[in-house]
C-alpha positions, 0 to 999 in steps of 0.5 A, a space after each residue: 779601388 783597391 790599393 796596390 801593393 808590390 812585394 819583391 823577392 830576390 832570393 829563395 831565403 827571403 821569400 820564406 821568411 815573406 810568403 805568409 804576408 804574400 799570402 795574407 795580403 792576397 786574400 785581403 779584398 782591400 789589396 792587389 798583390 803584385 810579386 815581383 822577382 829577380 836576383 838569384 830566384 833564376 839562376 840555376 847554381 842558386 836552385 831556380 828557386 823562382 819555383 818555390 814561389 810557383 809552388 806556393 800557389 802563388 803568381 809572378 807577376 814581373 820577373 826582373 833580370 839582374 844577376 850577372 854570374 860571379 859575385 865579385 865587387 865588380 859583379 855586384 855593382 854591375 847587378 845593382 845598376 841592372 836592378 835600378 834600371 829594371 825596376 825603374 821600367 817596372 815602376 813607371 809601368 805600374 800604378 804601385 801604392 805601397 812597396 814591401 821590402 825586406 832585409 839588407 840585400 844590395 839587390 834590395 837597395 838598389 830597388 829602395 832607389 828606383 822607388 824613392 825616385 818614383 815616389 813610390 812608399 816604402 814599407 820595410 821589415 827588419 830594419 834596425 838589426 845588427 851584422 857587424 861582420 857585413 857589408 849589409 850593415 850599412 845597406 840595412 841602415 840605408 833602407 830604413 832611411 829610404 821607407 817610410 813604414 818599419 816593421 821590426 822583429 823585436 823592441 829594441 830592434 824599433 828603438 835603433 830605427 827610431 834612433 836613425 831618425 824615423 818617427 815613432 808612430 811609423 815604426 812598429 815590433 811586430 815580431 820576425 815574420 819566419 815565425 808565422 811560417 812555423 806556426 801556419 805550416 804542417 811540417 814533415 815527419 823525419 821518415 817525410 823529410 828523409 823521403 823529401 831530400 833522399 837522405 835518411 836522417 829517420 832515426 840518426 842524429 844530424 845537424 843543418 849547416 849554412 855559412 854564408 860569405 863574412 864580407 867585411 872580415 876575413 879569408 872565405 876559403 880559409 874560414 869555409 876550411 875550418 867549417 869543414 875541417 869541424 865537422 870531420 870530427 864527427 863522423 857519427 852524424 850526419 850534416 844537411 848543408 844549404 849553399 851560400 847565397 850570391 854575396 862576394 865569396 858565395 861561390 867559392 864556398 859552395 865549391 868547397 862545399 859540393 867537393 867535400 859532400 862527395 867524399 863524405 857520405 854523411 853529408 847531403 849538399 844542396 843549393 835550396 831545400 825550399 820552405 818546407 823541407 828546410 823548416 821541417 830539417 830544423 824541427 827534428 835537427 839535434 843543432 844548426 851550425 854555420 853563420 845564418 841569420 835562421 841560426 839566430 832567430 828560427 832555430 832558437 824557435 825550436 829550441 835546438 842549440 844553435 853554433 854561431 860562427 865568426 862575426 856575420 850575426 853579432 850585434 843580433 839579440 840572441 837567445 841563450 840557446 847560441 853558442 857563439 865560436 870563431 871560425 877555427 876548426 878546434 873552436 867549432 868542433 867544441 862548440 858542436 861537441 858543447 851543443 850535442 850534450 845533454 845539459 845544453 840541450 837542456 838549456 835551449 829547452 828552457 830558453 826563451 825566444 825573443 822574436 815575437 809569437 808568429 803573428 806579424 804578418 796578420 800585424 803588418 797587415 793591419 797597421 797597413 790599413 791604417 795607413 793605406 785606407 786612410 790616405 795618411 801617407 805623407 812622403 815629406 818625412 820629418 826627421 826625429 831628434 833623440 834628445 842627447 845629453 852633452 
């Protein structure tokens, strides 16, 4: 009988980042692929990115309603609950042998634990990272606890799970699996693009901007003014800006945000640009600017100079082609100016990337058949010790 595995997906950025070992898993005759998607996939101030997932030839299998609108504490809580219910109906509906999560979404979480409780197996990509400015953090940690099988980006990113207690045998580097899309897809030409998203960035230098909510650290609105503020000072390029996403504060940027593109010309607002499109705007970008996590590990891919800004990404392995800033409206403006030169362009071109060669979904896949044909999942986890010296 063939095995059945679930992948869920809350939000238009990771299903770009787990559409190649969707599609990996779905041509594998061993496997049934089940999609299950929920959180901001179907709001419409999110893009209804549900369609991506259409698009790319793919199926939803279960749709499970949880966003509630507004993103303040209460709000998530109550979003978080909705997910356990949902998908404890889902779970106790469903014969499911292998869940795949990815990330540090508190939708995500809350999924872990609906699973955890139906015993369900848990197969979690890129645990162990750092983003000390977040409350994903402590949500991160807290799936790898609750999976059983790991899939990091890089090798030190294995040794931190490890360290959390997992044992070495279950947790593997794979690489980042966003790189797998890179390398599998035809990406667009710049005349392409500026057809695609109705902006005419064919033959002018521009830049893709995302800031995200810092939800341990700081004023939104004061931070987002900063942002703005920066790229006023170049009114020579031009800025494609993806929104935020449902975290607390989310809202109040894409506000700010949609305000400002309507008096600025050079800058196009949009809430997803959907896989292709946001990758092809990365390939022929001059820099990436704002505080996601594609600053730190597709862009560097490229090798187009990234500006990081705040605390959201620090504690991540970054290559030399990152410049880090706070978010103060001269500190940015310089770390763009720094990254639009001609020596730092130089240096993200000899920089080397340090999240893998774009094979992990053809890894992950593999090691799955270790584990799934074999029978050798043993919910009954041992903890493993770190010898400590004292």
């Amino acid at each position: 009988m063939k095995k059945t595995i679930c992948i869920v997906t809350a939000t238009r950025a990771e299903w770009g980042l787990l559409k190649p070992l969707a599609r990996q898993i779905k041509t594998d005759r061993k496997y049934e692929l089940i999609i299950a998607a929920t959180g901001t996939h179907f709001c419409p101030e999110f893009g209804d990115t549900y369609r991506d997932i259409l698009n790319d030839g793919f199926e939803i299998d279960e749709r499970v309603d949880i966003q509630l609108y507004g993103n303040s504490p209460s709000a998530i809580s109550k979003t978080m609950a909705l997910a356990t219910i949902g998908f404890a109906d889902l779970f106790s509906r469903r014969h499911i042998d292998l869940l795949i999560v990815l990330g540090d979404r508190y939708e995500t979480l809350a999924v872990c634990l609906s699973a955890m409780n139906q015993k369900i197996p848990i197969a979690h990509l890129h645990g162990g990272e750092l983003t000390e400015g977040l409350i994903d953090e402590a949500i991160r940690h807290s799936i790898t606890k609750l999976s059983y099988l790991h899939f990091t980006s890089c090798e030190a990113y294995r040794r931190r799970v490890i360290q959390l207690g997992e044992q070495p045998q279950r947790v593997y580097n794979v690489g980042a699996i966003g790189i797998d899309n890179i390398r599998q897809m035809k990406l667009l030409s710049r005349e392409e693009l500026s057809s695609a998203i109705g902006f005419d960035v064919s033959d002018s230098k521009y830049a893709v901007v995302t800031y995200h909510p810092e939800t341990l650290n700081g004023n939104v609105k004061y931070q987002c003014e900063q942002l703005l503020e920066a790229l006023s000072a170049f009114p020579e390029m031009k800025f494609i800006i993806t929104k935020s996403n449902a975290d607390e504060g989310g809202l109040i940027i894409n506000e700010m945000v949609d305000d400002y593109a309507k008096y600025h010309p050079n800058v196009l607002a949009v809430s997803s640009l959907g896989n292709l499109k946001y990758l092809s705007a990365l390939k022929h970008a001059s820099a990436v600017i704002g505080n996601s996590s594609s600053g730190i590990a597709e862009a560097p891919y490229f090798k187009i100079p990234t500006v990081n800004i705040g605390v959201r990404q620090r504690g991540r392995i970054q290559a030399e082609s990152i410049i880090n800033c706070n978010a103060v409206a001269s500190e940015i403006a310089g770390a763009i100016k720094k990254a639009m030169s001609d020596e730092f362009a130089m240096i993200a071109a000899k920089s080397e990337y340090p999240y893998g060669d774009g094979h992990a979904s053809e890894k992950i896949v593999a090691i799955l058949h270790e584990w799934l044909d074999n029978e050798r999942i043993d919910l009954k986890k041992e903890f493993y010790d770190l010898e400590v010296s004292t």
